[in-house]
Z-matrix of the N, CA and C atoms (Angstrom, degrees):
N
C 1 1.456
C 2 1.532 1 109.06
N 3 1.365 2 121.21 1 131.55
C 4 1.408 3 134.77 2 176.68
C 5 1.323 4 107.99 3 -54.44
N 6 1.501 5 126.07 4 143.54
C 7 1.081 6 129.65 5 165.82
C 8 1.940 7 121.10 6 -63.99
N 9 1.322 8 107.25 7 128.54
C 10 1.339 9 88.55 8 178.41
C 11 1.784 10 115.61 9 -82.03
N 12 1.462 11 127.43 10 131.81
C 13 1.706 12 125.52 11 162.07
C 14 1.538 13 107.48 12 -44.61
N 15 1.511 14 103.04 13 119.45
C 16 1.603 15 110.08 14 164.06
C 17 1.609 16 106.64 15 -42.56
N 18 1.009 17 93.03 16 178.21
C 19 1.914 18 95.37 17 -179.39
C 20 1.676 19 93.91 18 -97.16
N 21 1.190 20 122.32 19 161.30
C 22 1.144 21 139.83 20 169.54
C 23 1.984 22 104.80 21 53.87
N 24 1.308 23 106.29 22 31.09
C 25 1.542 24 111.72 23 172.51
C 26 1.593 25 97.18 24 -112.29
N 27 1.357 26 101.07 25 142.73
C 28 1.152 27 102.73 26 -165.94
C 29 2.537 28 95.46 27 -123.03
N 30 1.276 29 97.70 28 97.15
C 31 1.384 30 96.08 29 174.40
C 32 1.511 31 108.57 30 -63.37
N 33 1.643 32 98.22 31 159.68
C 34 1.999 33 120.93 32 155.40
C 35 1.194 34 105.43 33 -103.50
N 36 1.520 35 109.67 34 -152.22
C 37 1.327 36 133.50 35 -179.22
C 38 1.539 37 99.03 36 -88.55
N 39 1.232 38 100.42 37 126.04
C 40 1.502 39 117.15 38 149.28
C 41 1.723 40 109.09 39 105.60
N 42 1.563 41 105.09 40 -9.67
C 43 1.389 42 142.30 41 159.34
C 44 1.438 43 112.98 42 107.23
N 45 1.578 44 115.98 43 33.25
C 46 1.609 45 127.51 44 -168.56
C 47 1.659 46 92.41 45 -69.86
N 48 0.598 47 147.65 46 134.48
C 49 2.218 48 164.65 47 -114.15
C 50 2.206 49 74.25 48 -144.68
N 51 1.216 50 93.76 49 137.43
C 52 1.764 51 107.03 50 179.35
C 53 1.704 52 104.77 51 -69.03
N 54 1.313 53 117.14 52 -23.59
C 55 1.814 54 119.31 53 166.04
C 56 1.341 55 106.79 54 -48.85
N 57 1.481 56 117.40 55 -36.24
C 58 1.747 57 110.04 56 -156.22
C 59 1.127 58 107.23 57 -117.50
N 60 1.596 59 126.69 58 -3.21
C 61 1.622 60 129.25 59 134.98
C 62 1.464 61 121.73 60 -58.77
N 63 1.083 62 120.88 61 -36.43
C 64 1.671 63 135.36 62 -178.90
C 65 1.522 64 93.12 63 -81.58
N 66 1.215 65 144.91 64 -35.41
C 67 1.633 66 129.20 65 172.16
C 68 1.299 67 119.29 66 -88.33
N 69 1.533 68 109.79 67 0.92
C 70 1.382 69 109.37 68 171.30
C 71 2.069 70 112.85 69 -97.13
N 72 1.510 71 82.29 70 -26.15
C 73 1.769 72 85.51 71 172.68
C 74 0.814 73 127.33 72 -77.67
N 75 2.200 74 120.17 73 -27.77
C 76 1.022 75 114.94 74 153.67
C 77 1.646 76 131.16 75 -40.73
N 78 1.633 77 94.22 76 -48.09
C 79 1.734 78 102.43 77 179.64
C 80 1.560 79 111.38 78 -56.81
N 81 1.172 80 127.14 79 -39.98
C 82 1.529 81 144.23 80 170.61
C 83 1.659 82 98.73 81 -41.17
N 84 1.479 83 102.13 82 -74.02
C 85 1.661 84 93.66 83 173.13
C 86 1.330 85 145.03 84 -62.35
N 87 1.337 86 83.97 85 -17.18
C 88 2.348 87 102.38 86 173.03
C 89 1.905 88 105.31 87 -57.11
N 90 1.554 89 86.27 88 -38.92
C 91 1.801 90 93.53 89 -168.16
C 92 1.383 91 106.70 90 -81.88
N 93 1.642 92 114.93 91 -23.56
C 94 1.439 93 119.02 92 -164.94
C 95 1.616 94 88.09 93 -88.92
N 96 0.630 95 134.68 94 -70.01
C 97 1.829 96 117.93 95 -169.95
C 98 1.813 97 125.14 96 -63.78
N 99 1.757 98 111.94 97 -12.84
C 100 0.895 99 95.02 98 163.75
C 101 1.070 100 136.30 99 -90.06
N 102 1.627 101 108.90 100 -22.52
C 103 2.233 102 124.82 101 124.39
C 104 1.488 103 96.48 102 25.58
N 105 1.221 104 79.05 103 -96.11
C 106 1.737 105 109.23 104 -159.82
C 107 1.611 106 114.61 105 -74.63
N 108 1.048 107 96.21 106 -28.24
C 109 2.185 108 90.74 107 175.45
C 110 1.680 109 102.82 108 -67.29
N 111 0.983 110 135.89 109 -53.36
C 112 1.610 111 142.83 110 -171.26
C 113 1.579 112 106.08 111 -59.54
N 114 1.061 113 151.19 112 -24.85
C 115 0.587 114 124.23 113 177.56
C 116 1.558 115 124.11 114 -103.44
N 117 1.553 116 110.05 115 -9.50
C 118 1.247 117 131.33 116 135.49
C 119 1.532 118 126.75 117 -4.22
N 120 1.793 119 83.00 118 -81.90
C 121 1.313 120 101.90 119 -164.92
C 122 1.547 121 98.54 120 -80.96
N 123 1.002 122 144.96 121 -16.71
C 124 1.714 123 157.31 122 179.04
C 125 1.531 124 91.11 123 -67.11
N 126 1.637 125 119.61 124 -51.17
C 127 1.695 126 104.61 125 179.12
C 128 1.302 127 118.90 126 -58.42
N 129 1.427 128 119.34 127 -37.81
C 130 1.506 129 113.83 128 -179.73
C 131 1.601 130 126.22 129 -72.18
N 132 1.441 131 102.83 130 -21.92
C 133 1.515 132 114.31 131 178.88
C 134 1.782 133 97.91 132 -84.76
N 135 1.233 134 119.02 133 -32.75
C 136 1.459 135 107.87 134 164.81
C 137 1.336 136 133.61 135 -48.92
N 138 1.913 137 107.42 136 -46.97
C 139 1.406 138 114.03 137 -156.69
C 140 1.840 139 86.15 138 -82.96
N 141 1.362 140 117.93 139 -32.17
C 142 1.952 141 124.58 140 173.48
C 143 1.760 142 94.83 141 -19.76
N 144 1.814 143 91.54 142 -67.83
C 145 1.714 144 111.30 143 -146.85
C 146 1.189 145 111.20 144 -75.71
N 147 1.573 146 109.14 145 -31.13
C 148 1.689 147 108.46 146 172.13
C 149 1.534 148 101.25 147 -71.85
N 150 1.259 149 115.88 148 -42.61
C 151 1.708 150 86.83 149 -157.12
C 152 1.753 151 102.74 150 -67.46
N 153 1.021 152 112.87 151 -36.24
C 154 2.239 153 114.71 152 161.06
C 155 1.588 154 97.79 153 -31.71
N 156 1.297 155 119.62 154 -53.91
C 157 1.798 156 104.75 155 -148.71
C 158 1.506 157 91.55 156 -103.72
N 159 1.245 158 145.11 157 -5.00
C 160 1.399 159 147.95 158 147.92
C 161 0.753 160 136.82 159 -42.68
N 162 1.890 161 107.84 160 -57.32
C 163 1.287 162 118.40 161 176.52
C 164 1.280 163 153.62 162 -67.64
N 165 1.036 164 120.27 163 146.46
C 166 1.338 165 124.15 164 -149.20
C 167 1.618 166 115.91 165 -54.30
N 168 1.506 167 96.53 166 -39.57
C 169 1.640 168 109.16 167 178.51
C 170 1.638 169 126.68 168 -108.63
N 171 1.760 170 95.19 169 23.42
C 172 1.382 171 102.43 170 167.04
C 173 1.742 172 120.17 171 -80.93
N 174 0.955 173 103.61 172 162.01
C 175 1.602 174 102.40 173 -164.52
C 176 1.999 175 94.25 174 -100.52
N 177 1.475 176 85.61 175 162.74
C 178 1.838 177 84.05 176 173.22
C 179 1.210 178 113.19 177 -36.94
N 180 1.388 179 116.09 178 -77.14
C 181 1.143 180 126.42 179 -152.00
C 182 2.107 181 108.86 180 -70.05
N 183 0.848 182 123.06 181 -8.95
C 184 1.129 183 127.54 182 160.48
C 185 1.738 184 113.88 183 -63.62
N 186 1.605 185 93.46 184 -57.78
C 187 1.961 186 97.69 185 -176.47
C 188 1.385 187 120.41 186 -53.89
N 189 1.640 188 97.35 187 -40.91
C 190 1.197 189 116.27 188 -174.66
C 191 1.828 190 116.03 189 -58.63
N 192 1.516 191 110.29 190 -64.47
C 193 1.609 192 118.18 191 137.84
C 194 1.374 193 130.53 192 8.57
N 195 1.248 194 92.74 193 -88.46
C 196 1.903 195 120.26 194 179.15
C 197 1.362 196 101.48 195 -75.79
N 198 1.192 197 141.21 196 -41.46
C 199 1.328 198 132.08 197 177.31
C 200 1.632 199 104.89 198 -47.74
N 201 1.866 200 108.24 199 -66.86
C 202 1.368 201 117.44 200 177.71
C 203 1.721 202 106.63 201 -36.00
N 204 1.417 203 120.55 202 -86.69
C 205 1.428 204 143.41 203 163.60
C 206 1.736 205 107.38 204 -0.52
N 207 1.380 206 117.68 205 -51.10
C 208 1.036 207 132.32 206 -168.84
C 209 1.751 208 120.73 207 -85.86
N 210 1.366 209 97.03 208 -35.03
C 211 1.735 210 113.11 209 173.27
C 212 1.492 211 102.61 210 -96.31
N 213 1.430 212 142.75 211 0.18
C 214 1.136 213 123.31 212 147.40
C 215 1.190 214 93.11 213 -95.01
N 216 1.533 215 162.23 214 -47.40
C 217 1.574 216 134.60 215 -174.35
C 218 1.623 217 116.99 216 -33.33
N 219 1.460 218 101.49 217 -45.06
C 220 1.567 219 103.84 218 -173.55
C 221 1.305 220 123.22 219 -93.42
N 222 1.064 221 103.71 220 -5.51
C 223 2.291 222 109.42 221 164.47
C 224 1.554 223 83.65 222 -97.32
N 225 1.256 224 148.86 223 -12.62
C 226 1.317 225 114.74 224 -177.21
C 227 2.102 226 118.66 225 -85.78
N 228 1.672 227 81.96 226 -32.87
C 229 1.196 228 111.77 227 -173.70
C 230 1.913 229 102.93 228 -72.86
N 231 0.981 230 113.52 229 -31.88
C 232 1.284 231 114.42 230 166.01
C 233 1.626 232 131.23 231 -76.92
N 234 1.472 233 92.62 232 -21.46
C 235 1.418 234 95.47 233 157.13
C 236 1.557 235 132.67 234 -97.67
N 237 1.313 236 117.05 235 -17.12
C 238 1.469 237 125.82 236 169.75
C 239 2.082 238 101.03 237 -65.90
N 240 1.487 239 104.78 238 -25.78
C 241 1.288 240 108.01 239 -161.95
C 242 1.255 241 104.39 240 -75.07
N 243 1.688 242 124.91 241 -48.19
C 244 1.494 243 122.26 242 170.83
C 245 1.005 244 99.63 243 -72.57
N 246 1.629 245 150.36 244 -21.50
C 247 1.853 246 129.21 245 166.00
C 248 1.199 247 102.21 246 -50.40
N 249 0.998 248 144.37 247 -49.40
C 250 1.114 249 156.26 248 -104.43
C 251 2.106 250 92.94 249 -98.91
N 252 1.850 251 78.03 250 -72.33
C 253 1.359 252 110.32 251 178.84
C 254 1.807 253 104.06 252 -34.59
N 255 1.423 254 92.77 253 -65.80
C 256 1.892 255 101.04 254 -167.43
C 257 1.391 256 91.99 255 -69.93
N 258 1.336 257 147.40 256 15.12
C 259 1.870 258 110.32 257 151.79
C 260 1.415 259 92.11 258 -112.65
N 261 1.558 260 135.93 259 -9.69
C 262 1.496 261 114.86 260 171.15
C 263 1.569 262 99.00 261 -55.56
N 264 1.474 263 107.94 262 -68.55
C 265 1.731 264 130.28 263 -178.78
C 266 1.892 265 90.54 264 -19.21
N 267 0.991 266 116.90 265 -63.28
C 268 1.683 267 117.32 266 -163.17
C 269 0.939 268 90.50 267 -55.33
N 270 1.620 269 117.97 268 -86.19
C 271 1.886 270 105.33 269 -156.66
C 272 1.246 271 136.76 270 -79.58
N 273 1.955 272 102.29 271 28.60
C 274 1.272 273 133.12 272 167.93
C 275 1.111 274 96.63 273 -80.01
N 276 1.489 275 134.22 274 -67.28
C 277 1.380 276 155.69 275 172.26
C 278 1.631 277 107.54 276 -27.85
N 279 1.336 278 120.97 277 -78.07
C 280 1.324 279 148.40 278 178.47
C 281 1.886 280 94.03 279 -47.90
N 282 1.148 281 134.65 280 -58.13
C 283 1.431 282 123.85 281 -171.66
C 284 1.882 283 105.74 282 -71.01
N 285 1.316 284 104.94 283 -24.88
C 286 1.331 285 110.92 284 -175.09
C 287 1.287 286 114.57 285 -70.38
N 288 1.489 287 106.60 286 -46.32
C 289 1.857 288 124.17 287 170.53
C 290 1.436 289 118.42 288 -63.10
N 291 1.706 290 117.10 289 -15.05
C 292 1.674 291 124.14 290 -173.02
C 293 1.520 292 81.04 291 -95.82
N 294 1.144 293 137.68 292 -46.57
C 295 1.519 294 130.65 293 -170.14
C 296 1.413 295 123.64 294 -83.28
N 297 1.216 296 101.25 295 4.60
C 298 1.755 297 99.97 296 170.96
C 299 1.129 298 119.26 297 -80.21
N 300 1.340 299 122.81 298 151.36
C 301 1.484 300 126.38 299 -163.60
C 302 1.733 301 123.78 300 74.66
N 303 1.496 302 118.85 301 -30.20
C 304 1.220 303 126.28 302 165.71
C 305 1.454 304 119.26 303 -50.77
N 306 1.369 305 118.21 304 -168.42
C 307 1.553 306 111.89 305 -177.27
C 308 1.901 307 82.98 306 -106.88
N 309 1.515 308 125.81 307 -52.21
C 310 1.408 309 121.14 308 153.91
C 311 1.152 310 113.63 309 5.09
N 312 1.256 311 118.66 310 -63.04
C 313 1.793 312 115.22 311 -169.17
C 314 1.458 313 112.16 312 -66.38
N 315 1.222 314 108.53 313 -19.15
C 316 2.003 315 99.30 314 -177.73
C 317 1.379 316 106.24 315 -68.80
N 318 1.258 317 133.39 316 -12.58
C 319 1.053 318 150.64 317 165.49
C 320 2.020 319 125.22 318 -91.57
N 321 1.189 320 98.10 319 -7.19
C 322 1.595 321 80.33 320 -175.52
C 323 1.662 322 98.44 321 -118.07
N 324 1.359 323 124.50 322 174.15
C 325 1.470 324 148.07 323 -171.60
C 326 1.907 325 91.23 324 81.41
N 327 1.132 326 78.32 325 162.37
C 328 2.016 327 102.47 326 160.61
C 329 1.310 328 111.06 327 -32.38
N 330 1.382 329 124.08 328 -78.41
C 331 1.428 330 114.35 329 178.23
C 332 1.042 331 143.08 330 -58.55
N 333 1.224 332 122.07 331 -33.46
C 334 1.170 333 134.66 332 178.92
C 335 1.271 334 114.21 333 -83.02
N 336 1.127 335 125.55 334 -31.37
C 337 1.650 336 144.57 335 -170.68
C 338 2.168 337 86.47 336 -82.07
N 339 1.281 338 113.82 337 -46.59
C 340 1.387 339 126.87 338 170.86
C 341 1.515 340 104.68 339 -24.88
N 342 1.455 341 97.01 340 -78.07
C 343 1.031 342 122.54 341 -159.91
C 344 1.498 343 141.76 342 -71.99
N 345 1.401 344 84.37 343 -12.55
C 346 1.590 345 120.34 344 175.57
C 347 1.531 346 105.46 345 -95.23
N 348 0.869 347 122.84 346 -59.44
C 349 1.801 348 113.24 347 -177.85
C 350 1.831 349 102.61 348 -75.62
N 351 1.155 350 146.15 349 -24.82
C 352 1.198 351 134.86 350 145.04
C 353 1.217 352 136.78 351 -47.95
N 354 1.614 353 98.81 352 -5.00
C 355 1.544 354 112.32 353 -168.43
C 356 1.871 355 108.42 354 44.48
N 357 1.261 356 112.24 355 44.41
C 358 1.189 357 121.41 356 152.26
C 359 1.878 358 106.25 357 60.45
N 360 1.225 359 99.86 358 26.25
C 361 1.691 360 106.01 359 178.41
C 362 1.756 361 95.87 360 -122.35
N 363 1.402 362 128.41 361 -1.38
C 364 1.205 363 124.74 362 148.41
C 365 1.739 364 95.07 363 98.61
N 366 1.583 365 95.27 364 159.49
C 367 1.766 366 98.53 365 -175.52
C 368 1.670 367 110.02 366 -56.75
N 369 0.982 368 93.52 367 -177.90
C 370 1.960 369 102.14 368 162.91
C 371 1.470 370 100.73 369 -65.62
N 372 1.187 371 113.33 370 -58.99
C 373 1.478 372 111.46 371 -160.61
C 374 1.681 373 110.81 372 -61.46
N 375 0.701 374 89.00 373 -21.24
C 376 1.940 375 100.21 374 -160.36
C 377 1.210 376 114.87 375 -70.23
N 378 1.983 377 108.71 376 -30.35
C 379 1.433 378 124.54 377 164.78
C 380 1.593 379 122.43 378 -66.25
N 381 1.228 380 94.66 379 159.11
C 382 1.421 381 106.93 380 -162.25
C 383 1.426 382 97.79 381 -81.37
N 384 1.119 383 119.96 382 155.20
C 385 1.756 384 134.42 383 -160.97
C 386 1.372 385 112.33 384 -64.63
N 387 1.697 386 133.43 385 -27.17
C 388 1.224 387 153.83 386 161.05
C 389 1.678 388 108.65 387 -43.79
N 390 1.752 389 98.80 388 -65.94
C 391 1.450 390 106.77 389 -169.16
C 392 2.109 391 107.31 390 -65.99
N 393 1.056 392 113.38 391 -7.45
C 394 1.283 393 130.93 392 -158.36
C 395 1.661 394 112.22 393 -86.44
N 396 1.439 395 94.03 394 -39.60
C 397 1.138 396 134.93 395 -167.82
C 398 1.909 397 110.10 396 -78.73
N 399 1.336 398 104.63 397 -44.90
C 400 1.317 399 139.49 398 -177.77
C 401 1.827 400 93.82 399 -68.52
N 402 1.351 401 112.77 400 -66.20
C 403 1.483 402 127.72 401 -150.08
C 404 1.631 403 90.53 402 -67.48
N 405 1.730 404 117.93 403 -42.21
C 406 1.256 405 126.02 404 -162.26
C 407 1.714 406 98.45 405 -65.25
N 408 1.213 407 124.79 406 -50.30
C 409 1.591 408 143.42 407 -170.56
C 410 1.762 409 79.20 408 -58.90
N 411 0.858 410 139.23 409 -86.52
C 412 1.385 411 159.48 410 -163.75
C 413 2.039 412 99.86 411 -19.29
N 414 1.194 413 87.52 412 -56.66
C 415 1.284 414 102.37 413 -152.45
C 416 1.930 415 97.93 414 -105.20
N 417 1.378 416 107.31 415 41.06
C 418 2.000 417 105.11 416 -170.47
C 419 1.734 418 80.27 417 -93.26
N 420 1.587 419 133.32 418 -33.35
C 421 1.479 420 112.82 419 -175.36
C 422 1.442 421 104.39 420 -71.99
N 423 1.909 422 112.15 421 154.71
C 424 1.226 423 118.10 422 157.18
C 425 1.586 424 141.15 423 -38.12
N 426 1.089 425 119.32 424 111.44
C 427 2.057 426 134.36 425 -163.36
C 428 0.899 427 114.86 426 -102.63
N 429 1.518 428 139.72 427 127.17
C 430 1.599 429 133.37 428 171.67
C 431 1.558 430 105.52 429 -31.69
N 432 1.323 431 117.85 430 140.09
C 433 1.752 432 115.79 431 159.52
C 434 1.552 433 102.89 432 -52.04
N 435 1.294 434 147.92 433 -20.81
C 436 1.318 435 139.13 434 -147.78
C 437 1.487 436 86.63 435 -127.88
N 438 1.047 437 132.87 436 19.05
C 439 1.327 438 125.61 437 165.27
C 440 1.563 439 106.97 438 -85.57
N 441 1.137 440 113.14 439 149.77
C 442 1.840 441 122.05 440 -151.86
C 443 1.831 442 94.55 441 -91.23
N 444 1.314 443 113.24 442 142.62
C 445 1.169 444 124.17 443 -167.81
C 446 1.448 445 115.04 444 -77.43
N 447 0.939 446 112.16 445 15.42
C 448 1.520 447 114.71 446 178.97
C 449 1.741 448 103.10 447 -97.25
N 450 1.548 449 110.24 448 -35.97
C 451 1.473 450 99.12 449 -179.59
C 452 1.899 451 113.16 450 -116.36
N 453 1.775 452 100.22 451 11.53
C 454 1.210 453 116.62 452 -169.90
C 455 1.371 454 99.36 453 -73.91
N 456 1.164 455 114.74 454 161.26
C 457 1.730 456 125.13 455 132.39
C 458 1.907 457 102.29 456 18.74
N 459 1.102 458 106.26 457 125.28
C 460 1.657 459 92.22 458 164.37
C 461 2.040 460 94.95 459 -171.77
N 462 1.194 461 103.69 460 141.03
C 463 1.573 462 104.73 461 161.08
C 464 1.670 463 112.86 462 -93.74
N 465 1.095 464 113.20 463 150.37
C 466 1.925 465 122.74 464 179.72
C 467 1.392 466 94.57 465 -81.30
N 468 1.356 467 123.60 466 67.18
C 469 2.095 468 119.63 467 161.96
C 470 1.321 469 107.01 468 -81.60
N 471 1.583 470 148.16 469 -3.17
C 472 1.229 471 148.97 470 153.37
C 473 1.329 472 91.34 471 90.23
N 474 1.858 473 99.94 472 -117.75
C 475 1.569 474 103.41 473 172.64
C 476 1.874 475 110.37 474 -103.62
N 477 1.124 476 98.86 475 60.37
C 478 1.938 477 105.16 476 172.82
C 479 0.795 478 138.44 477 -52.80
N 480 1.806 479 151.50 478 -151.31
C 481 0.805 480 150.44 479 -162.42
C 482 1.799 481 101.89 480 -108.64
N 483 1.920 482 113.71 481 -17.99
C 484 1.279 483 111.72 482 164.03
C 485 1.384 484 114.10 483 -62.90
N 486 1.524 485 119.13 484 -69.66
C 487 1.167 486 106.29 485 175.06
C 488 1.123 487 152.80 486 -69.49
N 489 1.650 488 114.61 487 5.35
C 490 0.953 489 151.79 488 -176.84
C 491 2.172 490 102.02 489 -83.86
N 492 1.182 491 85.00 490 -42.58
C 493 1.825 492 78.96 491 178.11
C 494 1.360 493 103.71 492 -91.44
N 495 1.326 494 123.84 493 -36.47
C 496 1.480 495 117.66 494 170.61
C 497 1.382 496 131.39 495 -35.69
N 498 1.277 497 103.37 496 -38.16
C 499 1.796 498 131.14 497 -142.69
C 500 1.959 499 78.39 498 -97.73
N 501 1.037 500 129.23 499 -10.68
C 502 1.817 501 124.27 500 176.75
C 503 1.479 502 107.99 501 -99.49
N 504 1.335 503 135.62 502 142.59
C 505 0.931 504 153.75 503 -130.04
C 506 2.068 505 88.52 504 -117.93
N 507 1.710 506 96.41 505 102.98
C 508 1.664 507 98.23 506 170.66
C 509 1.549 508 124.32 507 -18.56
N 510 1.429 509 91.52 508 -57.77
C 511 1.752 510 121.07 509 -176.87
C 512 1.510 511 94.24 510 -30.63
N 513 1.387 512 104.48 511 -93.84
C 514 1.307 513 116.92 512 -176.22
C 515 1.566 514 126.91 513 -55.36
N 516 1.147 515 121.71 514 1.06
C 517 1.370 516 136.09 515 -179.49
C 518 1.664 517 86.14 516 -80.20
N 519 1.561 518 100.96 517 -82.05
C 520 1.507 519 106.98 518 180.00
C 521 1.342 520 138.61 519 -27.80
N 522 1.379 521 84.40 520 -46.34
C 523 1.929 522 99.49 521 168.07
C 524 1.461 523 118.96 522 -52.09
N 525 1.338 524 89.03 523 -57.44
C 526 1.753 525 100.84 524 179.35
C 527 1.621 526 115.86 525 -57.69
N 528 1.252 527 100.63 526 -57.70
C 529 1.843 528 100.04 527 168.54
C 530 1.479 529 120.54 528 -39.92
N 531 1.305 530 109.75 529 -41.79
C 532 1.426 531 123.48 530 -166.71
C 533 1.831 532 107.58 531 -72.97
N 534 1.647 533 95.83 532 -44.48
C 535 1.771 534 95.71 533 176.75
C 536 1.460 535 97.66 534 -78.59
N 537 1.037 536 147.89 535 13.44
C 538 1.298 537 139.71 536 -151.13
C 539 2.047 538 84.27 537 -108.57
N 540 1.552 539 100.52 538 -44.13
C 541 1.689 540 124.08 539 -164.70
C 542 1.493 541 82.25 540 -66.00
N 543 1.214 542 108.69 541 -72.03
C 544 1.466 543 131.15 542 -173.44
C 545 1.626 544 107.93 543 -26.96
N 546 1.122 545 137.78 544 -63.67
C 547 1.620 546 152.05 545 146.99
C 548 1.305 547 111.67 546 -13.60
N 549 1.711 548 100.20 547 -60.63
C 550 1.741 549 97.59 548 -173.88
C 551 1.269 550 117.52 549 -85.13
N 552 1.740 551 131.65 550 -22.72
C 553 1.008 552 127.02 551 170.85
C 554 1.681 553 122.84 552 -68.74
N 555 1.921 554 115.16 553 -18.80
C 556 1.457 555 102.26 554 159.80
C 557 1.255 556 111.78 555 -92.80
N 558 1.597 557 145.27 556 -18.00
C 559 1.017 558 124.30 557 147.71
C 560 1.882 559 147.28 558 -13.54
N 561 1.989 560 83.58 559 -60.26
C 562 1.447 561 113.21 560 157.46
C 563 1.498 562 109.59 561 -37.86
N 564 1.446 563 106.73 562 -83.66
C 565 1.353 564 148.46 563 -179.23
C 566 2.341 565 103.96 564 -19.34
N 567 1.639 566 94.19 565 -59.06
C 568 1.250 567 112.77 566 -170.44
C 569 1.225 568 105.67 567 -73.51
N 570 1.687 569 109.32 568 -24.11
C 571 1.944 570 101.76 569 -174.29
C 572 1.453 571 113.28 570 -75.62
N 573 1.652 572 97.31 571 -36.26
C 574 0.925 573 114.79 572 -174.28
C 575 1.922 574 115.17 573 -57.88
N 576 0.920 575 106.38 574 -23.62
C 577 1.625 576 113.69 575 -154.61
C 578 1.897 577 77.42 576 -90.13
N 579 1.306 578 121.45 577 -66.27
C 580 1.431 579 129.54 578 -173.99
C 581 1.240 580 98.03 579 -58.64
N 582 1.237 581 138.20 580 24.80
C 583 1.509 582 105.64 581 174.82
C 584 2.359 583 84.85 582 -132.55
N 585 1.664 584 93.31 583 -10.51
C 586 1.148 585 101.14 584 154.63
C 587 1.443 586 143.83 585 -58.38
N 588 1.612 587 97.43 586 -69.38
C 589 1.588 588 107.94 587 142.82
C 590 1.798 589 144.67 588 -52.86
N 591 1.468 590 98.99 589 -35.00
C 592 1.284 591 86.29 590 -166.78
C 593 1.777 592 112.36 591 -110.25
């Protein structure tokens, strides 16, 4: 005999119960905010260690120190950041695979999720520089702040320097900033040691 559905349970594919999609998105979000908190807190322990190996009246062996101290904060922090990344990525994956076949799914990933809160006429940015242009004229009188950005306030930048930074992947933004830290703190690190020795 078939199992009967509790009342007000709402199944997926494969018969995952909507409780154990909702504890997997939670898990999705545990990884997605600690993403982004670490490297946060990695900027402030940076600007700590640089201003030590910067300063004017730090001694070698201090720069040298904080230089070290400071270039493992930011290879460490760059690697907790792609851990981080690859178990959001999973139970991004895993909620995406429980929602296939549902009506849910016309709505979930990037595009579709896109395409649905744009009501399928596409971001601001995404439009062509004409229609942009149009929306901007549209919108020169004063608009609630909570008026939705599609018919809000907008400048005609086509494909600009907004969507142009948008269109790059945080991940790798971060990364790069971080080896960028990473560079100057053994720099620091190396002057420091030569100004030890020599």
């Amino acid at each position: 005999m078939a199992e009967q559905q509790q009342p007000g349970s709402l199944e997926l594919l494969d018969g995952f119960p909507l409780e154990v999609v909702i504890a997997a998105e939670g898990r999705r979000q545990s990884y997605d905010q600690m993403m982004w908190q670490v490297p946060g807190l990695s900027l402030a322990a940076q600007s700590f260690l640089l201003t030590i190996a910067l300063g004017a009246n730090s001694t070698p062996v201090a720069r040298l120190v904080s230089g070290l101290l400071a270039f493992m904060a930011a290879v460490a922090t760059v690697q907790l950041l792609l851990k981080q990344r690859y178990g959001e990525l999973q139970w991004s994956m895993w909620l995406e695979r429980a929602a296939r076949g549902t009506t849910f799914m016309r709505m979930w990933g990037h595009r579709a999720s896109k395409e649905y809160a744009w009501d399928h006429q596409g971001h601001l940015w995404d439009r062509p520089a004409k229609d942009q242009e149009q929306i901007a004229k549209a919108n020169r009188a004063p608009k609630p702040s909570w008026e939705s950005p599609v018919t809000g306030p907008a400048k005609a930048t086509g494909r600009g320097a907004r969507r142009l930074l948008a269109a790059h992947s945080s991940v790798n933004v971060w990364t790069l900033t971080l080896g960028i830290f990473a560079l100057a703190d053994l720099i620091a690190a190396v002057y420091g040691a030569a100004t030890l020795l020599f």
